[in-house]
N, CA, C and O atoms as a Tinker XYZ file with bonds, in Angstrom:
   280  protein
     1  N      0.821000   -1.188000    0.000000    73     2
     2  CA     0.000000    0.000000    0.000000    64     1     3
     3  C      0.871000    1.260000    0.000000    63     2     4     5
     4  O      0.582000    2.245000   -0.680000    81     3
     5  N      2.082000    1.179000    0.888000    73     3     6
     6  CA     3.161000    2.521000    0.874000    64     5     7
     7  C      3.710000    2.653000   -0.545000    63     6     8     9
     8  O      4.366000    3.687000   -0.670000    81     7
     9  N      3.649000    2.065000   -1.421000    73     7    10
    10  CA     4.141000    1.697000   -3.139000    64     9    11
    11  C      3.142000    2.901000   -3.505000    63    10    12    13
    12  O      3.547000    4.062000   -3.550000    81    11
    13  N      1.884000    2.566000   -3.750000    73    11    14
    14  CA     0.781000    3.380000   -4.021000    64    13    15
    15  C      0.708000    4.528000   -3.736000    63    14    16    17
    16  O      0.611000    5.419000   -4.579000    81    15
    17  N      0.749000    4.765000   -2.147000    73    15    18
    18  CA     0.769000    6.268000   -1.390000    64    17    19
    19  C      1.781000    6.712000   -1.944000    63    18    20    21
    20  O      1.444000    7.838000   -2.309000    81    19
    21  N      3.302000    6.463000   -2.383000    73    19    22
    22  CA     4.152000    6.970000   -2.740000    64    21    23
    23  C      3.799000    7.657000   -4.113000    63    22    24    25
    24  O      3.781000    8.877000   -4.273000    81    23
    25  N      3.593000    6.967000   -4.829000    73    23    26
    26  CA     3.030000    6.995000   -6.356000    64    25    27
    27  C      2.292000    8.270000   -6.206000    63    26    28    29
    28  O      2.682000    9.362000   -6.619000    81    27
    29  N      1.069000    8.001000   -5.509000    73    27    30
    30  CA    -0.277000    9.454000   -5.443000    64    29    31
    31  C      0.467000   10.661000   -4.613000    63    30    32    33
    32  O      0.092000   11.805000   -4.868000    81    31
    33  N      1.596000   10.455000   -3.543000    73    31    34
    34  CA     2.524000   11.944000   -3.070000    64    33    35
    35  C      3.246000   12.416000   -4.635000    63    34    36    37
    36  O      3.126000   13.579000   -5.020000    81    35
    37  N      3.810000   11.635000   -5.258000    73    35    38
    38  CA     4.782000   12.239000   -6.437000    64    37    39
    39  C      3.919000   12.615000   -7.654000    63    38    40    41
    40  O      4.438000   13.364000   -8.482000    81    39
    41  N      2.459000   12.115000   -7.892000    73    39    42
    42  CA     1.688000   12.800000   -8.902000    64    41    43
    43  C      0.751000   14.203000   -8.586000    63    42    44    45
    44  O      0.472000   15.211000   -9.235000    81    43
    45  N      0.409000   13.660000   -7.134000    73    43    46
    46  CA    -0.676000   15.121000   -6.317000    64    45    47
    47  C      0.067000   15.813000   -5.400000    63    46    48    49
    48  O     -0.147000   16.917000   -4.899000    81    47
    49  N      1.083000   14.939000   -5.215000    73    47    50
    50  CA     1.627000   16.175000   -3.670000    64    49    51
    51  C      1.608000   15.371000   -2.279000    63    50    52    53
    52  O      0.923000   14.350000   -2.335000    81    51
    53  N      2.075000   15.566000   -1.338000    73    51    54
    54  CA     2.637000   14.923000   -0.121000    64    53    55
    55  C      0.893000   14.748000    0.764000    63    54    56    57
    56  O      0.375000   13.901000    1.492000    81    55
    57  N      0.522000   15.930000    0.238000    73    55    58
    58  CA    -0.890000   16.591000    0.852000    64    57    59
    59  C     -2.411000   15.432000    0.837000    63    58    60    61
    60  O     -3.233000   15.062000    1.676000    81    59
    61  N     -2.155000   15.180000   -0.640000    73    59    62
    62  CA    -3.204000   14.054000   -1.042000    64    61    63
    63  C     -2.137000   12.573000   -0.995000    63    62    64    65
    64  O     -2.365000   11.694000   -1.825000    81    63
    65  N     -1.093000   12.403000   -0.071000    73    63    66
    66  CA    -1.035000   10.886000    0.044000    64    65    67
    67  C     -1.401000   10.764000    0.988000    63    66    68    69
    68  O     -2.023000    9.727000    1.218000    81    67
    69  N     -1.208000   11.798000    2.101000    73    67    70
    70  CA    -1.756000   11.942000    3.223000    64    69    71
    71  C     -3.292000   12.325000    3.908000    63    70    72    73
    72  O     -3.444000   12.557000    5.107000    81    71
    73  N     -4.250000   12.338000    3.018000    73    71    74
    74  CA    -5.426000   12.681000    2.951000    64    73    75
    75  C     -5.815000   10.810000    2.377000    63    74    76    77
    76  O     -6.887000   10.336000    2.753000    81    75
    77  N     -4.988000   10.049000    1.614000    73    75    78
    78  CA    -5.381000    9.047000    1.436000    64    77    79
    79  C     -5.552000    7.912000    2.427000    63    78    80    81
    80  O     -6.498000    7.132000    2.535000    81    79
    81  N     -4.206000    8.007000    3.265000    73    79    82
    82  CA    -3.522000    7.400000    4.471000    64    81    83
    83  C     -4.478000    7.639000    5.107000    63    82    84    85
    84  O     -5.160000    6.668000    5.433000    81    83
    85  N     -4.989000    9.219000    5.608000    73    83    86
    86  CA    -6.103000    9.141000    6.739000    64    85    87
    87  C     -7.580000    8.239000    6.294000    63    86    88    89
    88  O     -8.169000    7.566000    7.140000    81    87
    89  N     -7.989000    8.326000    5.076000    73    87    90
    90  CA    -9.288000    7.725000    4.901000    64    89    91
    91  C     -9.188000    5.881000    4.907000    63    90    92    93
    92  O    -10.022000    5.125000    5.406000    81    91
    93  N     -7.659000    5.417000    4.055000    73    91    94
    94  CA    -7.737000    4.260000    4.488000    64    93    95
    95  C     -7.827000    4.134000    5.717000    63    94    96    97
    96  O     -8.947000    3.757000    6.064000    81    95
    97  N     -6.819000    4.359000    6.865000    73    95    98
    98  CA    -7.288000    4.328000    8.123000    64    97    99
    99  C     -8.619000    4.590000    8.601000    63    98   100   101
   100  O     -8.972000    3.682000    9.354000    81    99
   101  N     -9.154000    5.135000    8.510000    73    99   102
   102  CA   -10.756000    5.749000    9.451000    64   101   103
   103  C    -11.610000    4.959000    8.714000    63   102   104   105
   104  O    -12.723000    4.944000    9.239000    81   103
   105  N    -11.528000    4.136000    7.469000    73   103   106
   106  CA   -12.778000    3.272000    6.699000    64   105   107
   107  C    -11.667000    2.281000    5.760000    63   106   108   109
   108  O    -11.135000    2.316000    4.651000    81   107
   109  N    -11.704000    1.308000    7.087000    73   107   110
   110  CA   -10.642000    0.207000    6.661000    64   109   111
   111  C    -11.484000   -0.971000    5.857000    63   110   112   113
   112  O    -10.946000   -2.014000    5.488000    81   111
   113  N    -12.411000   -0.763000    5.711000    73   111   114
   114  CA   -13.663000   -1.846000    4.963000    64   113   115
   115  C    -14.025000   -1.040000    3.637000    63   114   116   117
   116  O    -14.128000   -1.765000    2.648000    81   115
   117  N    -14.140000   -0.309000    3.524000    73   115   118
   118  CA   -14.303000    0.376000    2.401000    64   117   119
   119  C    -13.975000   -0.283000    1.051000    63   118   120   121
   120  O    -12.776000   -0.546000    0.958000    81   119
   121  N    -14.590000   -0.566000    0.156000    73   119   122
   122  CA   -14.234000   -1.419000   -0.849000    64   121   123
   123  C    -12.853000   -0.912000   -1.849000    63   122   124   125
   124  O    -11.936000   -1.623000   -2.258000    81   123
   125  N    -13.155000    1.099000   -2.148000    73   123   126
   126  CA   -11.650000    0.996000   -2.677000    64   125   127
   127  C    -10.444000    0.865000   -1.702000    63   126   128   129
   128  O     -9.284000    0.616000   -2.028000    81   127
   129  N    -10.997000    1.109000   -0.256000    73   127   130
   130  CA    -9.478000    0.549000    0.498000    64   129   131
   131  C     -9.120000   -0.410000    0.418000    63   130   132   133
   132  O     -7.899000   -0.463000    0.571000    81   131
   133  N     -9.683000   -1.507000    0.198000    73   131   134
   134  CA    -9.427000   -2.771000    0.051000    64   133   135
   135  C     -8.790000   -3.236000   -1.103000    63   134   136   137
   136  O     -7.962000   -4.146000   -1.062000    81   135
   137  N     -9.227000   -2.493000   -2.437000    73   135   138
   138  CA    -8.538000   -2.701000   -3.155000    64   137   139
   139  C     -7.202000   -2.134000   -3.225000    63   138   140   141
   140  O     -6.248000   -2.816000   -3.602000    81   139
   141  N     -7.051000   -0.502000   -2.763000    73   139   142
   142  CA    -5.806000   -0.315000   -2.509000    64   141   143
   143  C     -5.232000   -0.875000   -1.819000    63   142   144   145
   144  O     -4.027000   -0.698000   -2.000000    81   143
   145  N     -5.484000   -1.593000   -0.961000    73   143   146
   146  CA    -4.766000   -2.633000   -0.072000    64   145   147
   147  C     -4.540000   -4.018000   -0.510000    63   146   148   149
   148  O     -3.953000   -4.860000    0.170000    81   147
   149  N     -5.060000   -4.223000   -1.741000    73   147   150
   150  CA    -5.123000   -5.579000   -2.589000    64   149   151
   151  C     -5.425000   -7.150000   -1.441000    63   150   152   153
   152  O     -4.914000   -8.267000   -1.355000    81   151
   153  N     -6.774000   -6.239000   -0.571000    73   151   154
   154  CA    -7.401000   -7.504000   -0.314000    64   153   155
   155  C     -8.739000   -7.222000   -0.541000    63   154   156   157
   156  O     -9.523000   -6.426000   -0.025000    81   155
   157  N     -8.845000   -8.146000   -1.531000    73   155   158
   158  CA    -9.913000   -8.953000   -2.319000    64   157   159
   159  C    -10.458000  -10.027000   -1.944000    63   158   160   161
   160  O     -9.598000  -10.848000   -1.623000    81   159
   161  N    -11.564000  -10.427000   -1.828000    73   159   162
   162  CA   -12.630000  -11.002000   -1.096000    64   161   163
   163  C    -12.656000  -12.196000   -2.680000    63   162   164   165
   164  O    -12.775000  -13.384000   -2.380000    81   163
   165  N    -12.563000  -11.913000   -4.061000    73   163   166
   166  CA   -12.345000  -12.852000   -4.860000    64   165   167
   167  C    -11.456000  -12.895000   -5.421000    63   166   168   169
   168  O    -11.192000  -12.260000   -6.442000    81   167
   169  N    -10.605000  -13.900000   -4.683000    73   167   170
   170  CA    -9.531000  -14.656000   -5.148000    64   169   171
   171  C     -9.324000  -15.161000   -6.061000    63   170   172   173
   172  O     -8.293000  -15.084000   -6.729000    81   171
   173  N    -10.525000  -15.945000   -6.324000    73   171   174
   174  CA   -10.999000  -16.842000   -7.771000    64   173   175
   175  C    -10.873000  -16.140000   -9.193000    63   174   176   177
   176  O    -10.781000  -16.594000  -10.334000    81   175
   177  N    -10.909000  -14.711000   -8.615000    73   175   178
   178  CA   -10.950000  -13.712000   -9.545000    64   177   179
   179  C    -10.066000  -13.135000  -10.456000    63   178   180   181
   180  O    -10.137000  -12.835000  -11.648000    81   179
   181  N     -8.783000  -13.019000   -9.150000    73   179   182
   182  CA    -7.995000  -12.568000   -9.145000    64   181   183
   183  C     -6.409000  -13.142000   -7.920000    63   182   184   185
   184  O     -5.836000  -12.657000   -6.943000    81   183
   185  N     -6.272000  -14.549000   -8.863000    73   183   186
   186  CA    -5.279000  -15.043000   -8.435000    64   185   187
   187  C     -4.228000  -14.470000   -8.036000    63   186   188   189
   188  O     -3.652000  -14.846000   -7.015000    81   187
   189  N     -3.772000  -13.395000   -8.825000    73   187   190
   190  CA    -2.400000  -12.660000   -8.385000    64   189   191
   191  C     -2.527000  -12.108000   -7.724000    63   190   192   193
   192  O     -1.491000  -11.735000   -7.172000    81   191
   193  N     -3.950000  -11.515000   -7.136000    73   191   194
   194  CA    -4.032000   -9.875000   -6.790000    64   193   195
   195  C     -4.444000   -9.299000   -8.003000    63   194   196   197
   196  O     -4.576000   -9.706000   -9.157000    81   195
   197  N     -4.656000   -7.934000   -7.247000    73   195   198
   198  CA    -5.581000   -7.015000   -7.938000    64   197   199
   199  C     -4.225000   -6.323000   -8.686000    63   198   200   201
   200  O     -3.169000   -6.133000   -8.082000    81   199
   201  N     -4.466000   -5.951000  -10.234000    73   199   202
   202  CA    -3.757000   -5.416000  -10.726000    64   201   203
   203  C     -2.885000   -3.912000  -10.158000    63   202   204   205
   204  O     -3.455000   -3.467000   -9.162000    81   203
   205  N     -1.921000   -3.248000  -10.489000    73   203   206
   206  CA    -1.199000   -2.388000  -10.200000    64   205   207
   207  C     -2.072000   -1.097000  -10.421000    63   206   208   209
   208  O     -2.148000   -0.196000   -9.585000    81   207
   209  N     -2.818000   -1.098000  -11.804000    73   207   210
   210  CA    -3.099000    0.116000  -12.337000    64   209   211
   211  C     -4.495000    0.444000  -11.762000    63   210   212   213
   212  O     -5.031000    1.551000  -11.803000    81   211
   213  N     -5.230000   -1.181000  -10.980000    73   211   214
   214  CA    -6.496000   -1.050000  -10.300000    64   213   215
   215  C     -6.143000   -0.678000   -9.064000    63   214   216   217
   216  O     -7.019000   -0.172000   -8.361000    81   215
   217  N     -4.942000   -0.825000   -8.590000    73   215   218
   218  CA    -4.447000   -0.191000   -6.932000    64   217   219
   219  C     -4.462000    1.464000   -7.149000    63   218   220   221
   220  O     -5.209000    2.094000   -6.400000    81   219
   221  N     -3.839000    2.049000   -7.928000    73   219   222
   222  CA    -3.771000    3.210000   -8.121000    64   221   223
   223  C     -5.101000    3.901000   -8.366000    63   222   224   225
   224  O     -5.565000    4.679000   -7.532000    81   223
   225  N     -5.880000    3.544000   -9.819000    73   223   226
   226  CA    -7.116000    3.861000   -9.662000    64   225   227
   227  C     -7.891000    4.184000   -8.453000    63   226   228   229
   228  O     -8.296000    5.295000   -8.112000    81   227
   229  N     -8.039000    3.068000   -7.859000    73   227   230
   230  CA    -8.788000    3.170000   -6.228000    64   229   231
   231  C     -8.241000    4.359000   -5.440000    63   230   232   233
   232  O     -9.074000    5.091000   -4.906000    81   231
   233  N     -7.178000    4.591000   -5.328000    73   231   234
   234  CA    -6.011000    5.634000   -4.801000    64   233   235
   235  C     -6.422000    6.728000   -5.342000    63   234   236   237
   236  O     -6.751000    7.691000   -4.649000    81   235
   237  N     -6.451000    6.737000   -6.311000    73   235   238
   238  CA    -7.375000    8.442000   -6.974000    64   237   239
   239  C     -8.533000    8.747000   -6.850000    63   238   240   241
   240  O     -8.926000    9.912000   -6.916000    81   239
   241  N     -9.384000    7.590000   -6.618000    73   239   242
   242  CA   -10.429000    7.559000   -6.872000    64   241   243
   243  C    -11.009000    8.361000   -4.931000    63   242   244   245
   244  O    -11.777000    9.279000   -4.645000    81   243
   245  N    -10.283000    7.558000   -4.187000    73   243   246
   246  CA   -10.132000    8.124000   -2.734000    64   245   247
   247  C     -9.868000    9.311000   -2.817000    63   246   248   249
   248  O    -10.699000   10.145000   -2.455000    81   247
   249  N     -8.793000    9.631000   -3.254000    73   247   250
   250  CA    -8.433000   10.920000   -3.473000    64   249   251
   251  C     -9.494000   12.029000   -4.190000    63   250   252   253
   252  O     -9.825000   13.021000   -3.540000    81   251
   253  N     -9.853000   11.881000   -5.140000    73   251   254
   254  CA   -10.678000   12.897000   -5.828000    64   253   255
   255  C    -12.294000   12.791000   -5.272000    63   254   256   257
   256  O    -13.076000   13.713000   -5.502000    81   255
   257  N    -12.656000   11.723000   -4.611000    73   255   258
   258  CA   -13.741000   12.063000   -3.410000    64   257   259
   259  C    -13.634000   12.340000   -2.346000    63   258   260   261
   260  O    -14.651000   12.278000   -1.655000    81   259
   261  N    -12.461000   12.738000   -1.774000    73   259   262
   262  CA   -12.179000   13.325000   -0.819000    64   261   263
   263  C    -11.886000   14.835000   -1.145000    63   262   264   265
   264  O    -11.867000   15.541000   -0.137000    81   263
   265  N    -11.661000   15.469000   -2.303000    73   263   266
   266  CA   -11.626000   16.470000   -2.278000    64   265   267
   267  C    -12.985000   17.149000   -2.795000    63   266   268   269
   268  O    -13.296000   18.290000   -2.453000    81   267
   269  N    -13.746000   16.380000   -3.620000    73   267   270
   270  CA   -15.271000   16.868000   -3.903000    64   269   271
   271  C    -16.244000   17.306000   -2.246000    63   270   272   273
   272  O    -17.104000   18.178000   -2.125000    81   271
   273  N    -15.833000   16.564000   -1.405000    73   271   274
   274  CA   -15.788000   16.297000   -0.282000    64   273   275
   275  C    -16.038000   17.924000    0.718000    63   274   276   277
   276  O    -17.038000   18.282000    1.340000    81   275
   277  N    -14.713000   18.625000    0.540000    73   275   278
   278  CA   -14.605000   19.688000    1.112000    64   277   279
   279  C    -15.054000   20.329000    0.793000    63   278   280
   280  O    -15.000000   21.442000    1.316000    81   279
């Protein structure tokens, strides 16, 4: 997950990895946390894990509803 947060500090800023960090924390069930966290409930689905570019997605996706947000 720190792979990811790193990724979303060097495209948005230190500001929104840290706005990400807090929401995974406070809504650890949350379905895109989970995927940013690449635990997936179907395995069957997704033998390897959830792709790289679907971790990030989720990561923006946190991100840009958190700022519609304010």
């Amino acid at each position: 997950m720190y792979g990811i947060l790193s990724l979303i500090g060097k495209k948005y800023g230190k500001d929104a990895m840290r706005r990400v960090l807090a929401i995974a924390q406070k809504y650890p069930n949350d379905r895109h946390v989970k995927t940013l966290k690449n635990q997936t409930m179907y395995e069957a689905w997704y033998p390897r894990g959830v792709s790289l570019e679907s971790r990030i997605g989720a990561a923006e996706g946190v991100y840009n509803a958190s700022k519609s947000s304010h």
